[in-house]
VMD Tcl script that draws the C-alpha trace (Angstrom):
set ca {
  {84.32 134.60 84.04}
  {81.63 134.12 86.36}
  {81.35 130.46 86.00}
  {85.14 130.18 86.84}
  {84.38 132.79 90.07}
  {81.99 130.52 91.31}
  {84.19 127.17 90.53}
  {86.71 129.54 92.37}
  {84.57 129.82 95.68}
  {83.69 126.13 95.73}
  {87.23 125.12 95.57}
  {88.16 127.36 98.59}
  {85.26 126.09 100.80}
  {86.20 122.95 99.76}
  {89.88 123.25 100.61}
  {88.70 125.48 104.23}
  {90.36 128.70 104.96}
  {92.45 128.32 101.87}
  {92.69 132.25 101.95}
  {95.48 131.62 105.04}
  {97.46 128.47 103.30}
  {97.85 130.84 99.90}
  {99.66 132.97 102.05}
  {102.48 130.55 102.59}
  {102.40 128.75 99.42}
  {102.37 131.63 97.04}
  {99.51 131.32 95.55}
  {97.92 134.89 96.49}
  {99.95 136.30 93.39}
  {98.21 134.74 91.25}
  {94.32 134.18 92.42}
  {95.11 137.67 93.93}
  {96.90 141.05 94.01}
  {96.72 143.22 91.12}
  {99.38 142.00 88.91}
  {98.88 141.57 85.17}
  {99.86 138.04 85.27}
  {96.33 137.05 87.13}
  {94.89 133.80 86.09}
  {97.39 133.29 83.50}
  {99.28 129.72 83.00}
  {102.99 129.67 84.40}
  {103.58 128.33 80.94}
  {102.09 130.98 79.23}
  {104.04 133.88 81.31}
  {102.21 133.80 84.47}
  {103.64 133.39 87.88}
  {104.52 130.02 89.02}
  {102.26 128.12 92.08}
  {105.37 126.74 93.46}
  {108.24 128.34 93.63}
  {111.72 127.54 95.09}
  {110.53 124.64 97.21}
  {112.07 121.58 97.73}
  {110.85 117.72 98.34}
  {111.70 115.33 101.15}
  {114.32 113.67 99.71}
  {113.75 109.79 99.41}
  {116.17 107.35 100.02}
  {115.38 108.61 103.74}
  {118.47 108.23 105.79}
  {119.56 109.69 109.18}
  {122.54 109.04 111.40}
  {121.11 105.41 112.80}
  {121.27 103.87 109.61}
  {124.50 105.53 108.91}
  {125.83 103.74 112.29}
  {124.04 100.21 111.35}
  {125.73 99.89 108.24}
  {129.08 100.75 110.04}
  {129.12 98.47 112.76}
  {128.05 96.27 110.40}
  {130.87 97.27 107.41}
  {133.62 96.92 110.86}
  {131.90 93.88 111.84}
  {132.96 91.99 108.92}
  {129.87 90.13 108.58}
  {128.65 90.78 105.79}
  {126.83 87.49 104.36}
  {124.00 86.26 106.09}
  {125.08 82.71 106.43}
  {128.06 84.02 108.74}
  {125.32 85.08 111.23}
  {122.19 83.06 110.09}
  {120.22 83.79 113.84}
  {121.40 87.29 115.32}
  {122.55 89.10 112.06}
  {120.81 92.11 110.41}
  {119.08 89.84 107.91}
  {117.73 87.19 110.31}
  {117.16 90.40 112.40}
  {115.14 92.03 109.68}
  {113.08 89.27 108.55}
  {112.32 88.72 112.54}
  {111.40 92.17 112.45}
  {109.34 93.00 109.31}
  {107.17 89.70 109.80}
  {106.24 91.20 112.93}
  {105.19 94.13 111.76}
  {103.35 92.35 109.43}
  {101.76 89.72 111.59}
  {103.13 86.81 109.49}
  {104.61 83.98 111.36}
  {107.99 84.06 108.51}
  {109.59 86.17 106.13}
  {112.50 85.10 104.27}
  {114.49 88.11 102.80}
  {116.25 87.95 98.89}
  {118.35 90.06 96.71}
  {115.41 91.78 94.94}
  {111.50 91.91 94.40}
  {112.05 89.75 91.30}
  {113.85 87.48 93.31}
  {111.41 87.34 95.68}
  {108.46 86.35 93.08}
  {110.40 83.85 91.65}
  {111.39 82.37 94.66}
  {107.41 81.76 95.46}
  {106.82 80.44 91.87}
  {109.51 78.11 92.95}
  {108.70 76.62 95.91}
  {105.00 76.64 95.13}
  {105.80 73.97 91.89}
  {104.97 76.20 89.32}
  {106.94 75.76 86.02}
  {106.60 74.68 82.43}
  {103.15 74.31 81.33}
  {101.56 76.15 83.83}
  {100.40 79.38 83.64}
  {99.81 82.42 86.06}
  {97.42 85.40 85.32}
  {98.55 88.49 86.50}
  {98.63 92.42 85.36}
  {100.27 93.86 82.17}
  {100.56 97.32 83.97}
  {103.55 96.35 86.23}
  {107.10 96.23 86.39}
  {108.80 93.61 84.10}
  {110.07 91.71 87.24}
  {106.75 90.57 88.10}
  {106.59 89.20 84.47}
  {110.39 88.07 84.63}
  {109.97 85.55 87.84}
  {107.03 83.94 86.02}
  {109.09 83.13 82.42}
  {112.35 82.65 84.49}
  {110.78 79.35 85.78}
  {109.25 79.11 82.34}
  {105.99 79.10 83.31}
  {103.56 81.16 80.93}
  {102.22 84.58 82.25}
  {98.41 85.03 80.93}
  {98.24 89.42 81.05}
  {94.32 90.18 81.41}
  {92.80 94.09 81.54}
  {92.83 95.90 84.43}
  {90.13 98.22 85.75}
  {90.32 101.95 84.35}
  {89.90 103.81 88.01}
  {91.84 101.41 90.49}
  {94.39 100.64 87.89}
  {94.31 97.07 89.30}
  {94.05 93.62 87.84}
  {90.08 92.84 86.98}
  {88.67 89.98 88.49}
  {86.05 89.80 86.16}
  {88.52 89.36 82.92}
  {90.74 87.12 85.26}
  {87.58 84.83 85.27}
  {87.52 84.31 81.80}
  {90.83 83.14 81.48}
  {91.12 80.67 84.05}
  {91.43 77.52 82.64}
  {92.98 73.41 83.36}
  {96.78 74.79 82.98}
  {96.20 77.39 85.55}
  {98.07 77.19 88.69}
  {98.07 80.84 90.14}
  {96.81 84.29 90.39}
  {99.41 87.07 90.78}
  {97.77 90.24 91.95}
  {99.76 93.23 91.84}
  {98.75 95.85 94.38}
  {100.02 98.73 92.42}
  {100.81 102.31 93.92}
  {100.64 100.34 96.87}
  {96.63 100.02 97.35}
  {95.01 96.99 97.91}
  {93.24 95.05 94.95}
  {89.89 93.73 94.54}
  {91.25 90.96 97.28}
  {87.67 89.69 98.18}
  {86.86 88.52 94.78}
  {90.82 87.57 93.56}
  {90.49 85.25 96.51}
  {87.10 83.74 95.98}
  {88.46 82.99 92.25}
  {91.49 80.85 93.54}
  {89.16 79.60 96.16}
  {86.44 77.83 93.74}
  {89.25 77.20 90.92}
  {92.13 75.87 93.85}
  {94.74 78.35 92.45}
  {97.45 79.41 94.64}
  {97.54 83.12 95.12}
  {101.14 85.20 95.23}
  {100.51 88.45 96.26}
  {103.07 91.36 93.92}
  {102.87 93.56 97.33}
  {106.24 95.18 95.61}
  {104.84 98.57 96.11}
  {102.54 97.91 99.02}
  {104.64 98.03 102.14}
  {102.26 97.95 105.65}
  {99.11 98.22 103.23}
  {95.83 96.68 105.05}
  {92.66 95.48 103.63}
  {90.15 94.06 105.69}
  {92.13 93.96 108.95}
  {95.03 92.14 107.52}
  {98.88 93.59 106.13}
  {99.00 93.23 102.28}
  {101.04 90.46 101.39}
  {99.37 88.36 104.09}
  {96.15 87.35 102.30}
  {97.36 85.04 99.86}
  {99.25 82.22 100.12}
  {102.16 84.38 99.78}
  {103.46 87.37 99.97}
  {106.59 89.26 98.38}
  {107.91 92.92 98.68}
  {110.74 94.76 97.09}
  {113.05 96.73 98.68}
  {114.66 98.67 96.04}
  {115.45 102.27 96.37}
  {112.32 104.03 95.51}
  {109.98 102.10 98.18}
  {108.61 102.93 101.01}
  {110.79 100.62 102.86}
  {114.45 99.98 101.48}
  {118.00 99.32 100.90}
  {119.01 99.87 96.82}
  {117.97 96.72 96.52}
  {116.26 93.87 98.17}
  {113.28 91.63 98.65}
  {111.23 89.97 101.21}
  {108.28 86.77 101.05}
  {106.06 86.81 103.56}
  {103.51 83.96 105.01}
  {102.45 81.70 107.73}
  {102.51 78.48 106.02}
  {105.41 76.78 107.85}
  {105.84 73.83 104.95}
  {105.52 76.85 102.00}
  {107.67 79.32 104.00}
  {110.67 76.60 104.43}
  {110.84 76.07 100.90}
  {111.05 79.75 99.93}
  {114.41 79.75 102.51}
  {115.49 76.64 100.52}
  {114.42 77.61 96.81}
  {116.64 81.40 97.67}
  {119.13 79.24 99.70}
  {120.68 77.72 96.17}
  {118.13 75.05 96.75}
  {120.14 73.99 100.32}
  {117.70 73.61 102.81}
  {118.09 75.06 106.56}
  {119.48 71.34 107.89}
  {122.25 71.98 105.26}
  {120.98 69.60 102.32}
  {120.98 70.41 98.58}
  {117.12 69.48 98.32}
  {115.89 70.98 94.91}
  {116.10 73.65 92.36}
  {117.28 77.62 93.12}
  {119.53 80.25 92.69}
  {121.32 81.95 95.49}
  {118.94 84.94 96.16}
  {120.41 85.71 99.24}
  {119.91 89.33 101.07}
  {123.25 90.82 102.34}
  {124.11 91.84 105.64}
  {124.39 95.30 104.65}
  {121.13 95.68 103.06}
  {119.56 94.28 106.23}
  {121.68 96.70 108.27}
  {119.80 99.33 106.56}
  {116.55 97.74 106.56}
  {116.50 97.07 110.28}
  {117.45 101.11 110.95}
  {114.55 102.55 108.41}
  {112.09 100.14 109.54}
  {112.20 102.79 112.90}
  {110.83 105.42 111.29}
  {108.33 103.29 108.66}
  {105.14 103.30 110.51}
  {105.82 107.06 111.20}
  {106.10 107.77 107.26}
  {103.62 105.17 106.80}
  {100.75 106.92 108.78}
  {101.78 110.41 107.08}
  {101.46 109.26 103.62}
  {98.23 108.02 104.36}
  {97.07 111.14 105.59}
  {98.72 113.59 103.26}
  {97.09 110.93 100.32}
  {94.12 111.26 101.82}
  {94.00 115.18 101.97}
  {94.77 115.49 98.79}
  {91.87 112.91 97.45}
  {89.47 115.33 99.84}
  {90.41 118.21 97.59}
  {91.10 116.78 94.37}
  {87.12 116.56 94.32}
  {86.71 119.93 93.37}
  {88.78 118.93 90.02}
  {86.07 116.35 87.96}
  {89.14 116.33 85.18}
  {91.78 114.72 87.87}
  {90.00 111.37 88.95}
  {92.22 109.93 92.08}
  {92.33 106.11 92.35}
  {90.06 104.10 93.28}
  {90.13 102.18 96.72}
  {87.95 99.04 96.86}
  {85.65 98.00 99.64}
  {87.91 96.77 102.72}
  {90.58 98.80 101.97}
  {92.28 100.29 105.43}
  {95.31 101.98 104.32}
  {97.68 102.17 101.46}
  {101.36 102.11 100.84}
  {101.53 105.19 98.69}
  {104.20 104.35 97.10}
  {102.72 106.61 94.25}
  {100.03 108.62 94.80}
  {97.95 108.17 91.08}
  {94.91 109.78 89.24}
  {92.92 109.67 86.20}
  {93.31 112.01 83.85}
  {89.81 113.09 81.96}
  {90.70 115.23 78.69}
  {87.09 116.21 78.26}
  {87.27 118.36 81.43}
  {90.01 120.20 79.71}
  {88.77 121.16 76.49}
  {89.50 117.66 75.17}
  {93.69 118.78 75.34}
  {96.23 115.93 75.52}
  {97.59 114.86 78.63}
  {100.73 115.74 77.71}
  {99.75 119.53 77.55}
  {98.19 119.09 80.89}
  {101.40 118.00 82.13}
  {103.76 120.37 80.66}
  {101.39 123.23 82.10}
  {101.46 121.85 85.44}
  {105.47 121.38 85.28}
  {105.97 124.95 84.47}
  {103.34 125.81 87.93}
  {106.09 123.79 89.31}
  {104.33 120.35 90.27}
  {105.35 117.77 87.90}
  {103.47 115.12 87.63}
  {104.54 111.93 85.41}
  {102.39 109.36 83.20}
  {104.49 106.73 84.90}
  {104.55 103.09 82.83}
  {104.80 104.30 79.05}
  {103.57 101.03 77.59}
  {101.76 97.84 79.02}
  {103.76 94.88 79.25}
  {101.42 93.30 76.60}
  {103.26 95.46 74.46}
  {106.70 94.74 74.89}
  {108.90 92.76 72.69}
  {109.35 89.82 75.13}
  {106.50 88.31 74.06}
  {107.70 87.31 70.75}
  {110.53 86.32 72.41}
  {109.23 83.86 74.59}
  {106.69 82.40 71.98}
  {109.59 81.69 69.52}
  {111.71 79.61 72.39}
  {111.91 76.15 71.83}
  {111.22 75.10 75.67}
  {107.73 76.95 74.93}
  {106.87 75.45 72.01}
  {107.36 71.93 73.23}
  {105.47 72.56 76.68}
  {102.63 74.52 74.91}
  {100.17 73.53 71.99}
  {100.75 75.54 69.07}
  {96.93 76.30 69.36}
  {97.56 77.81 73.00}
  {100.37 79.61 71.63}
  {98.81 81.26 68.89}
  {95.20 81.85 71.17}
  {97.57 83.32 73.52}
  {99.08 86.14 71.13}
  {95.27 86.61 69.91}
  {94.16 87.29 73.39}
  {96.66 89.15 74.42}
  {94.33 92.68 74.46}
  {94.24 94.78 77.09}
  {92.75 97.97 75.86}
  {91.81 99.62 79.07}
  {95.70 99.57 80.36}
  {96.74 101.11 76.83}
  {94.32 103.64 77.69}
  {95.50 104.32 80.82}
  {99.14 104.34 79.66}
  {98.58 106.85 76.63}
  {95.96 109.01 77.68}
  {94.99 108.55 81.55}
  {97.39 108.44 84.29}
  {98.99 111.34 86.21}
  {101.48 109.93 88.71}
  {102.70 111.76 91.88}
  {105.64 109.53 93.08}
  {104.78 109.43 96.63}
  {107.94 107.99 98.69}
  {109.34 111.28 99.44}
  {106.80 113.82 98.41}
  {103.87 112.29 100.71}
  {106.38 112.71 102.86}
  {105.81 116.60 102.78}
  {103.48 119.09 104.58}
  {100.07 120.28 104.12}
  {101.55 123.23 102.43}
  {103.27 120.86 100.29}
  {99.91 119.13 99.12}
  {98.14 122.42 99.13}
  {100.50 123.35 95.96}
  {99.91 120.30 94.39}
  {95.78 120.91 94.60}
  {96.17 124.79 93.81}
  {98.32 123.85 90.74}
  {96.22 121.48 89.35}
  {93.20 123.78 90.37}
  {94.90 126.42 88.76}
  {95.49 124.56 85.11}
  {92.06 123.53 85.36}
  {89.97 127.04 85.93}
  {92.38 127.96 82.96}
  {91.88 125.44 80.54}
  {91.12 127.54 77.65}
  {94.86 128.63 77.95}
  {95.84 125.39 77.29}
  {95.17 125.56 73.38}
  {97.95 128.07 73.11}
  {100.41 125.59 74.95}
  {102.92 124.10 72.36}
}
mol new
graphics top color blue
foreach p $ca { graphics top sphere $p radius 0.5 }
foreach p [lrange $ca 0 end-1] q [lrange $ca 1 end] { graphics top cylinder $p $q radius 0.2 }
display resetview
């Protein structure tokens, strides 16, 4: 007991005049008062950290969105071709470059859309390939195959979760055309050294800023450094509108064939000029977009600093290892606020204990992607396809398979991560993140109660 006293006081000097916030977030019945459920896991019979308490609720929307989307509903405008320079969507792409200090954006149906449309327009297609992540969502793997292109998955890093420039190296080679980096949770990737790659090896780089809405890294927006940039728009991020999908850049030549490629391959001067499908954003979806993007630097700056409190406390906990930001990182998205989870700080329990204890303290936390997309069955799927084999050797096919290994992300994925989704709860107040720190805190002084968990 007296090496979990003194871990004890360390944690409240760490966390400053925690004594007061316990107060308010009920933790003083179980660190204190003389009840006989003391120290004991919520799980196990013990009283709860959190109790009765409620999240921001995420999709944010007040009473000016509500009024943009009806003016815009009575307007009966509703596709952005019937107001191509004053509507919402022409309106919203003025306004989120901006934002972003891009010269363009050209807005789409969906993130996937968005991707694809910058595979598109950038002349990538059968034959080539593009390296990216295997811990992503499948629409980052679905624009490469849609333009049947092939996507080369390489490890990621264990503490940033991101793609690893190092292993990206190694499997550059004459067919590759680009580098996809995927700036996952919303935090910036390695971009120095992803950009010095496609810099000595003339690879176009599209940055997968899905989740990284008004992320910076060394003084510029995410989705801004590469040659492209794309964004989704779907419910859950930080920005949105159910769905919906943005590319940025500041390449006038690029940026005119994304409009075109999205455009049905009709070009703004009204000629059918190449290859595309109609991606098109809505006039709805940029009604909402142009209301929320009021209040996004406003959430923006308070999910950096709620993120960043928690990381400041988290320290006390050496078995909950928050990700890791790279040199040149300014800010994050937070879209997910993510951590390493370290077993042998816990008496060498499962994650999956861990998480169920922390549940019943009434923090859930989530292991987010369940399997890397090295995994999934549309690999065989795409190997097996006729356009494949006849644009790829049989060698490169079969190499590929063999080198598709990424043991570090199926590490992460069964054993590692602990996901906070951050669009609404980093929304929250310090009391808010204080319970998530005193209930992890609290499952970690008592990990030798987590043997009798079942």
């Amino acid at each position: 007991m007296k090496n979990k006293e003194l871990s004890r006081r360390n944690f409240i000097g760490a966390v400053s005049a925690v004594s007061a916030g316990m107060a308010t977030t009920g933790f003083t019945s179980v660190f204190g008062g003389a009840t006989d459920t003391k120290d004991k896991l919520a799980i196990l019979g013990g009283n709860p950290v959190r109790q009765n308490k409620s999240w921001p609720q995420w999709p944010y929307m007040d009473e000016k969105i509500v009024a943009s989307v009806e003016k815009t509903v009575r307007s009966r405008v509703w596709c952005r071709i019937d107001n191509p320079v004053n509507g919402t969507v022409a309106t919203f792409e003025k306004e989120w470059a901006a934002m972003l200090n891009a010269k363009h954006c050209v807005a789409t149906g969906s993130g996937t859309q968005a991707l694809n449309t910058c595979v598109e327009a950038l002349g990538i297609g059968p034959g080539d390939e593009v390296i990216t992540s295997p811990y992503t969502d499948m629409g980052t793997i679905a624009s490469i195959i849609v333009s049947r292109a092939l996507p080369v998955l390489v490890d990621i890093d264990r503490e940033s979760f991101q793609l690893d420039p190092a292993i990206v190296a190694k499997h550059i080679n004459a067919n590759t055309k680009a580098i996809m980096p995927i700036h996952v949770m919303g935090q910036p990737c390695d971009m120095d050294s992803i950009m010095a790659l496609a810099q000595k090896h003339n690879l176009y780089v599209i940055e997968d800023a899905c989740q990284a809405h008004l992320g910076e890294f060394r003084g510029k927006k995410l989705g801004t450094i590469g040659n492209v940039g794309c964004f989704s728009h779907q419910s859950s991020k930080t920005i949105c509108c159910g769905e919906g999908g943005s590319v940025v850049g500041n390449d006038d030549e690029l940026m005119d064939r994304c409009y075109t490629v999205q455009n049905h391959g009709t070009s703004r001067r009204g000629r059918s000029e190449t290859i595309g499908s109609k991606y098109r954003m809505n006039e709805l979806e940029g009604a909402i977009l142009v209301a929320q993007l009021v209040n996004a630097k406003e959430q923006w700056k308070r999910r950096n600093e709620n993120a960043a409190y928690l990381t400041s406390k988290l320290k006390a906990c050496p078995g909950v290892v928050p990700q890791k930001q790279y040199d040149g990182m300014e800010s994050g998205s937070f879209y997910l606020y993510t951590m390493g989870y370290r077993k042998e700080h816990f008496n060498n329990v499962d994650r999956s204990v861990f998480l169920k204890a922390l549940a019943a303290e009434g923090v859930a936390l989530s292991s987010y992607i369940g399997n890397g997309l090295h995994r999934e069955p549309w690999v065989e799927h795409i190997l097996g396809l006729k356009e494949y084999k006849a644009m790829y050797s049989p060698a490169r096919l079969k190499q590929y398979r063999e080198k598709l290994d990424c043991p570090v992300c199926d590490k992460i994925c069964n054993e590692e991560m602990l996901m906070l989704w951050a669009s609404g709860p980093l929304l929250g107040t310090k009391a808010d993140m204080d319970d998530v720190v005193n209930a992890i805190m609290k499952v970690y002084e008592n990990r030798d109660q987590l043997t009798k968990v079942k």
